[in-house]
DRENMAR-882678 format. One line per field, with one value per atom (N, C-alpha, C, O, CB): y, z, x. Coordinates in steps of 0.2 Angstrom, whole numbers, always signed. Each point is the difference from the previous one (the first is absolute). Glycine has a CB too. Example, Ala and Ser with C-alpha at 12.3 -4.5 7.8 and 13.67 -1.06 7.14 Angstrom:
2
y	[-28, +6, +6, -1, -5, +11, +6, +5, +6, -9]
z	[+39, +0, +0, +3, +3, -10, +1, +3, +1, -11]
x	[+66, -4, +4, +5, -14, +7, +4, -4, +3, +3]
This chain:
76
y	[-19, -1, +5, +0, -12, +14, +6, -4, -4, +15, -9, -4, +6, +4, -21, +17, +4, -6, -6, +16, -3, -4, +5, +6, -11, +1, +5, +1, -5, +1, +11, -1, -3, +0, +11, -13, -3, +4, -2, -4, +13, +4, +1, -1, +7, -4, -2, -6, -1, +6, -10, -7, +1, +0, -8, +11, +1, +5, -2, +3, +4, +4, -2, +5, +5, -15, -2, -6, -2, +6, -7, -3, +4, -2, -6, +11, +3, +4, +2, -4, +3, +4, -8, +0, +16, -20, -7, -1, -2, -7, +10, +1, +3, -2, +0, +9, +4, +1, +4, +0, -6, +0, -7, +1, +3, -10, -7, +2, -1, -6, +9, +6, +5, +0, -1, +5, +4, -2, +3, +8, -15, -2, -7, -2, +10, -11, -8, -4, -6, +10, -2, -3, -2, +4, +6, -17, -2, +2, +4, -16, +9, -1, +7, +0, -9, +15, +5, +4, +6, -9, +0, +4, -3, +3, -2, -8, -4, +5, +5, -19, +15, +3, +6, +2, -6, +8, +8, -1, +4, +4, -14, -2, -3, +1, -1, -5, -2, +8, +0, -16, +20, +7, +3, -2, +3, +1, +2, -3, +2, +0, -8, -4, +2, +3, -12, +7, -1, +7, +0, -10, +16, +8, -2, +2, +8, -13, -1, -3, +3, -3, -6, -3, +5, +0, -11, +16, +3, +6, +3, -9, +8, +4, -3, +4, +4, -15, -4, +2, +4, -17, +12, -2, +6, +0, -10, +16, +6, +5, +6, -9, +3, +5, +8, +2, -12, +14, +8, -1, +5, -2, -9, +2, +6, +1, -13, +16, +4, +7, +2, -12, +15, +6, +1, -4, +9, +1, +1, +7, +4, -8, +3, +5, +4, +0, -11, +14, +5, +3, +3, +0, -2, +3, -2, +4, +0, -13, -2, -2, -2, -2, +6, -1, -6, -6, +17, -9, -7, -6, -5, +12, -6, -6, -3, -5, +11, -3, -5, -6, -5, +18, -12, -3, -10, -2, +16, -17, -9, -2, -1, -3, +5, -3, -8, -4, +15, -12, -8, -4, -5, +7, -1, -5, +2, +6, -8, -5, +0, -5, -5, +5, +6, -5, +0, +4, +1, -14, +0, -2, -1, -4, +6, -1, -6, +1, +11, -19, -2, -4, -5, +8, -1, -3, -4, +0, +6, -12, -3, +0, +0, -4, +5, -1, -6, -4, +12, -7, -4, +1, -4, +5]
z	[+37, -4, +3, +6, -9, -2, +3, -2, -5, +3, +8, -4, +4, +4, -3, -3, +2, +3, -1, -8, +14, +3, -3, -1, +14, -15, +0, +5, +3, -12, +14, +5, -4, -5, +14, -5, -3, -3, -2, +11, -9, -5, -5, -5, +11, -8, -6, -6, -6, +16, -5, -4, -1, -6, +13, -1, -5, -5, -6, +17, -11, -6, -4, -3, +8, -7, -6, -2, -6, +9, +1, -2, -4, -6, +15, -7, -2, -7, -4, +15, -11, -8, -2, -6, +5, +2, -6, +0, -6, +11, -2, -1, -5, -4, +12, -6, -4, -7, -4, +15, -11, -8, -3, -6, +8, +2, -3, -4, -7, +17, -5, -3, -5, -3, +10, -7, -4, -9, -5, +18, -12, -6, -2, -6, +10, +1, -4, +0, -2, -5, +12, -3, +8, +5, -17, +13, +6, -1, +3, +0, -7, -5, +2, +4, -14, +8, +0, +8, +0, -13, +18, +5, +5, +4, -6, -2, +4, -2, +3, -4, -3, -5, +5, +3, -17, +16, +3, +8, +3, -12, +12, +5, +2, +5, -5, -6, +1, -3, +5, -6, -2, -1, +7, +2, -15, +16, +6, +4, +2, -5, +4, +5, -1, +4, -4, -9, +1, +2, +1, -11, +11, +2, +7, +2, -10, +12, +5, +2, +5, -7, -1, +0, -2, +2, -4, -4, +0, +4, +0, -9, +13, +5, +8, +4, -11, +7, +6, -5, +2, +3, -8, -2, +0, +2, -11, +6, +0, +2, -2, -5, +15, +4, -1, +1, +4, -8, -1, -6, -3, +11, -13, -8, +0, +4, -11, +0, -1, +2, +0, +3, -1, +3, +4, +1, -10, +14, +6, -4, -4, +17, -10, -6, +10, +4, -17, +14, +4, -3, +4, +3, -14, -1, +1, -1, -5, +10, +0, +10, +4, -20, +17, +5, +5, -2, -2, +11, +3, -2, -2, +13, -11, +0, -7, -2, +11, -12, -9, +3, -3, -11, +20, -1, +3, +4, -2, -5, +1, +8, +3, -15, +15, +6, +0, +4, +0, -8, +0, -2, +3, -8, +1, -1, +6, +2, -15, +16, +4, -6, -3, +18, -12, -6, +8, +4, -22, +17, +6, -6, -6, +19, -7, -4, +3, +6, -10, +1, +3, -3, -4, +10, -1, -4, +3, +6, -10, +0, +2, +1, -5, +1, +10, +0, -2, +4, +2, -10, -4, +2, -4, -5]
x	[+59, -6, -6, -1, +5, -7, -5, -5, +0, +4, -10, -10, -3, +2, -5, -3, -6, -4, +1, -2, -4, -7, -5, +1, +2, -7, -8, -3, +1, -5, +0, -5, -7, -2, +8, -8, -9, -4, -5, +4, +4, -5, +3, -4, -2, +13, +4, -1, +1, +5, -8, -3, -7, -3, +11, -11, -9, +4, -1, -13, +17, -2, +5, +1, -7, +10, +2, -5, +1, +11, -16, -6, -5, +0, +2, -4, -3, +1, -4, +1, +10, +0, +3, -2, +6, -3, +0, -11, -2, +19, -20, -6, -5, -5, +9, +0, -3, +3, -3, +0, +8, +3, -4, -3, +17, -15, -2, -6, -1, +5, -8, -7, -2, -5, +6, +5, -3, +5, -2, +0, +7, +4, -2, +2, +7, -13, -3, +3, +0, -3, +9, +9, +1, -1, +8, -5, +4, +7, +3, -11, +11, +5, +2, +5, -8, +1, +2, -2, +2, -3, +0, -3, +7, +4, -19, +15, +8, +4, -2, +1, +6, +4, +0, +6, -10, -2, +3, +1, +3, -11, +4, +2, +7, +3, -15, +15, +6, +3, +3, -3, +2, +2, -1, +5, -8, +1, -1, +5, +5, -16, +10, +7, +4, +3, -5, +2, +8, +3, +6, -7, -4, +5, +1, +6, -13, +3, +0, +7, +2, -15, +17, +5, +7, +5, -13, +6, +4, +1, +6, -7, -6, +2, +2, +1, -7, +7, +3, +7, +5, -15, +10, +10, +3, +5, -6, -2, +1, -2, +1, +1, -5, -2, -1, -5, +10, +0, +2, +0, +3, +5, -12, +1, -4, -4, +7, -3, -6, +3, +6, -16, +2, +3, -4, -4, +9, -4, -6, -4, +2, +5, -14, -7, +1, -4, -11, +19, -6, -6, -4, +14, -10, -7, -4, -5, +8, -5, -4, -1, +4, -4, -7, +0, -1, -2, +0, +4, +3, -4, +3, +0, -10, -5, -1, -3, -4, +14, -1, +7, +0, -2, +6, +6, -2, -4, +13, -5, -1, -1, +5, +5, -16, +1, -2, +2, -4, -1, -4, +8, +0, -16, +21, +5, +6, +2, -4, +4, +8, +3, -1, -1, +8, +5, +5, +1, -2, +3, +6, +7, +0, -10, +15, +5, +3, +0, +1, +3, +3, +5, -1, -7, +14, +7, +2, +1, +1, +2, +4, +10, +3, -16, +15, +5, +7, +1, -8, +10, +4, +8, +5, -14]
């Protein structure tokens, strides 16, 4: 089974865009919604590590430092 950690700024700034959506859209309902959308990628990049493609066009300081994803299995 795979989980992620947030570091403490990962969490302010997913607070902060559930904030700043709450705000500008009127909508809790809706600021919930992009903040659980967000997780849930989060879970699916725990589970699937290498999904996706790599951007070298984009430079070092765009890549996920604020998530760890750990991995861990159980033997059967």
């Amino acid at each position: 089974m795979s989980e992620f950690r947030l570091s403490l700024e990962a969490e302010a700034d997913l607070d902060g865009i559930w904030i700043h959506i709450a705000r500008e859209s009127g909508s809790t309902d809706i600021a919930t919604r992009v903040a659980e959308g967000i997780v849930e990628r989060f879970w699916l990049l725990a589970r699937y590590p290498y999904i996706g493609r790599r951007r070298d066009d984009l430079p070092p300081a765009c890549a996920a430092s604020r998530l760890t994803i750990t991995s861990s299995s159980t033997a059967s």
